[in-house]
C-alpha positions as CSV (number, residue, x, y, z in Angstrom):
1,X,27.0,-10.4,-10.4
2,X,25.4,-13.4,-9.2
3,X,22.3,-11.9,-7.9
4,X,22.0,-9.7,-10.8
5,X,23.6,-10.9,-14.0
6,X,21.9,-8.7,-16.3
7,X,22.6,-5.5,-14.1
8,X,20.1,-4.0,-11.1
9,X,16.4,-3.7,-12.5
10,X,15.2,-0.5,-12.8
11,X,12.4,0.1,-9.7
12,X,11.0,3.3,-9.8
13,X,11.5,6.5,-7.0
14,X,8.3,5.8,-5.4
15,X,9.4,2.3,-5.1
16,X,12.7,3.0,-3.5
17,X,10.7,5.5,-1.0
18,X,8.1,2.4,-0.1
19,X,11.3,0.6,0.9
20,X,13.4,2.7,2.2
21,X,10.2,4.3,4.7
22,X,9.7,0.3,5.6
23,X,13.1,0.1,7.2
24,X,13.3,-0.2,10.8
25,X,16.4,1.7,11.4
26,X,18.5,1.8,14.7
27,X,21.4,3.9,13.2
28,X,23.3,5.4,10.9
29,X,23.1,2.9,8.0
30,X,20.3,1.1,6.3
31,X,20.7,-1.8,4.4
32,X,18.9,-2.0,1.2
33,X,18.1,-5.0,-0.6
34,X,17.2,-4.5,-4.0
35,X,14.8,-7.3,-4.4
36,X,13.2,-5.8,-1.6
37,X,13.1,-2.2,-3.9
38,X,12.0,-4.8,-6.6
39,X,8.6,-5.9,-4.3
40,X,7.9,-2.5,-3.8
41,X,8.0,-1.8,-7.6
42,X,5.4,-4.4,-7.7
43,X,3.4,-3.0,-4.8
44,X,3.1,0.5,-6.4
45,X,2.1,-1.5,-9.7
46,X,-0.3,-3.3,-7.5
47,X,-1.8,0.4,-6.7
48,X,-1.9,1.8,-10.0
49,X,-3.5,-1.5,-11.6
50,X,-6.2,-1.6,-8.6
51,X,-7.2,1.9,-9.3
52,X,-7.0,1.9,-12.9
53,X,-9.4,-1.2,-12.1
54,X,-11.7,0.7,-10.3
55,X,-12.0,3.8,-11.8
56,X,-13.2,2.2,-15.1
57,X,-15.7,-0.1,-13.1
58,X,-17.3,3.1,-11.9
59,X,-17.1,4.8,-15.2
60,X,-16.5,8.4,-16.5
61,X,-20.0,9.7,-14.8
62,X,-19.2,8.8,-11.3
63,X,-19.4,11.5,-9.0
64,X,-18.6,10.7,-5.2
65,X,-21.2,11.4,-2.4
66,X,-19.6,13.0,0.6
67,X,-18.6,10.2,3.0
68,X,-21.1,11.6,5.6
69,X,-24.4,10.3,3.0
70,X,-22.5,7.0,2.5
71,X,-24.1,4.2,4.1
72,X,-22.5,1.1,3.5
73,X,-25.0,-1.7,2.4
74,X,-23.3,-5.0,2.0
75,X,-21.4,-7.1,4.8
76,X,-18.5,-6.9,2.4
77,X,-18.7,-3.0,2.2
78,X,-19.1,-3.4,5.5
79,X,-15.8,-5.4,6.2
80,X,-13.3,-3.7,3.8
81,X,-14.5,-0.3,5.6
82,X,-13.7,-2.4,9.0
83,X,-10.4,-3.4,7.4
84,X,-9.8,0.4,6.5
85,X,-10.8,1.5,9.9
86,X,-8.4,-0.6,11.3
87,X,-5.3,-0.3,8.8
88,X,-5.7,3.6,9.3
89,X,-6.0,3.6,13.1
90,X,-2.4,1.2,13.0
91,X,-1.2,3.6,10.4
92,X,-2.0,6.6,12.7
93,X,-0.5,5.0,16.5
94,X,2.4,4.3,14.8
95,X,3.4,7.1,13.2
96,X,2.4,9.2,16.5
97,X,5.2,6.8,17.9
98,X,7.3,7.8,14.6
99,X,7.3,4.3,13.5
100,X,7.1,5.0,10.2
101,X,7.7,1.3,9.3
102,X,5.0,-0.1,10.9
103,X,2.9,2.7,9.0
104,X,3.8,1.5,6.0
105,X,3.4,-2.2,6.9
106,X,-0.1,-1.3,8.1
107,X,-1.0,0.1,4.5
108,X,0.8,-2.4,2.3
109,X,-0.8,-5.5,4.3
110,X,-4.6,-3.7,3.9
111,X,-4.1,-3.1,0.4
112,X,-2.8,-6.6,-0.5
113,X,-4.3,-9.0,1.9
114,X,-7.5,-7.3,1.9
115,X,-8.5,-4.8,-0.5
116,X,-6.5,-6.4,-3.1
117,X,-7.3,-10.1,-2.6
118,X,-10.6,-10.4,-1.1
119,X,-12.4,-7.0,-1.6
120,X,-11.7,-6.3,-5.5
């Protein structure tokens, strides 16, 4: 009642998957915070608003080359690509290692810290 006085804010399945999948669990139970759920729910917003964002910036004609013709041009295309590289590459080792956590952290910190904040 204190945390919530107006009930437990509705966050979404894909939400409670983000948060549940970034728990580090040693054991049977996993504590969930729901304010934790609650970032989430604004992470998977995050990713819907981004590529809403970018799929009207390249408009209803766009038609993708195959990413063997594309050449990045600029040193920013450059450096998100070099961020992707190495988010996926982190995502990859760790869930070799079945660290599923540190998968997720890998793709939540590229998306916010740099495709998010610098790159859009």
């Amino acid at each position: 009642r204190h945390q919530f006085p107006h009930g437990i804010p509705e966050c979404g399945t894909d939400a409670l998957r983000m948060a549940l999948c970034a728990h580090n669990v040693h054991g049977d139970d996993i504590r969930l915070d729901v304010a934790g759920v609650l970032s989430y729910r604004h992470f998977c917003n995050k990713v819907w608003n981004a590529v809403k964002f970018v799929l009207a910036a390249l408009g209803p004609d766009f038609v993708p080359r195959p990413p063997e013709e594309t050449v990045p041009q600029r040193p920013m295309e450059r450096w998100v690509l070099s961020r992707l590289a190495q988010a996926a590459g982190e995502c990859g080792r760790r869930m070799e290692a079945l660290e599923v956590h540190g998968a997720v952290a890998a793709v939540h910190h590229f998306w916010l810290r740099s495709f998010c904040d610098v790159y859009l």
